[in-house]
C-alpha positions in Angstrom: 154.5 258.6 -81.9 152.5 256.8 -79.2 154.3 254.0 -77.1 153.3 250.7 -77.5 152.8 248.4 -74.1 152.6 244.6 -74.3 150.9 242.9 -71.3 151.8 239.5 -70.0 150.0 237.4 -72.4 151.2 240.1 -75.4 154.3 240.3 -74.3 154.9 236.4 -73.9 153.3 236.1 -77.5 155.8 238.3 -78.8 158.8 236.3 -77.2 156.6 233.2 -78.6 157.1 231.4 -74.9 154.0 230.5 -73.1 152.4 232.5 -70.2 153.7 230.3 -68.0 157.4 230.2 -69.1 156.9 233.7 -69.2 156.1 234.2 -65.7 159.0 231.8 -65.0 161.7 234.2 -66.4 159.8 237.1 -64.9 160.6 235.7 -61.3 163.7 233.6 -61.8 166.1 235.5 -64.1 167.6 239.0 -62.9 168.2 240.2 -66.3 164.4 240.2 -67.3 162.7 243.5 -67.9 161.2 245.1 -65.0 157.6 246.1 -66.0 156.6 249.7 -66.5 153.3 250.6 -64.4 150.4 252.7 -66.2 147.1 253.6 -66.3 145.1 252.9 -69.1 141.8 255.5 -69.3 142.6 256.4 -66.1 141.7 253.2 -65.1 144.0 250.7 -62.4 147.2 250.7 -63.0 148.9 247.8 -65.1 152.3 246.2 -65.6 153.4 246.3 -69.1 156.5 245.8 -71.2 157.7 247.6 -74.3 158.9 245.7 -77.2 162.2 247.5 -77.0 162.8 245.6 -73.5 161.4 242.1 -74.9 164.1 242.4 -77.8 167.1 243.7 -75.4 166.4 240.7 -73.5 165.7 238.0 -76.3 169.2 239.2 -77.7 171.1 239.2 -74.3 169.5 235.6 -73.4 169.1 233.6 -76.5 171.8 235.3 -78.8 171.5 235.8 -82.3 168.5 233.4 -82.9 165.0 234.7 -83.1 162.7 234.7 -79.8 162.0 231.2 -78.0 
């Protein structure tokens, strides 16, 4: 089964916050995912997130309600 990476914009889609909200959490709450770093077609490296770490933190942060 192949792992599925979420960039920025994907991953703030999926927590249905803006980019910029997004970013937000990313530098002011301690709990937020770190990102994982790979390389795409041996291309540069980029940060991503897997939905399994979006959903740990939607559930830790905002409970039992859906994302955002």
């Amino acid at each position: 089964m192949t792992q599925k990476y979420l960039i920025a914009d994907e991953a703030a889609a999926y927590l249905n916050i803006s980019r910029a909200r997004f970013f937000d959490f990313r530098r002011f709450i301690p709990t937020f995912p770190k990102p994982v770093k790979t390389r795409f077609n041996e291309g540069r490296p980029h940060l991503v997130w897997t939905p399994e770490q979006l959903d740990a933190f939607a559930f830790s942060f905002w409970g039992d309600r859906s994302h955002g």
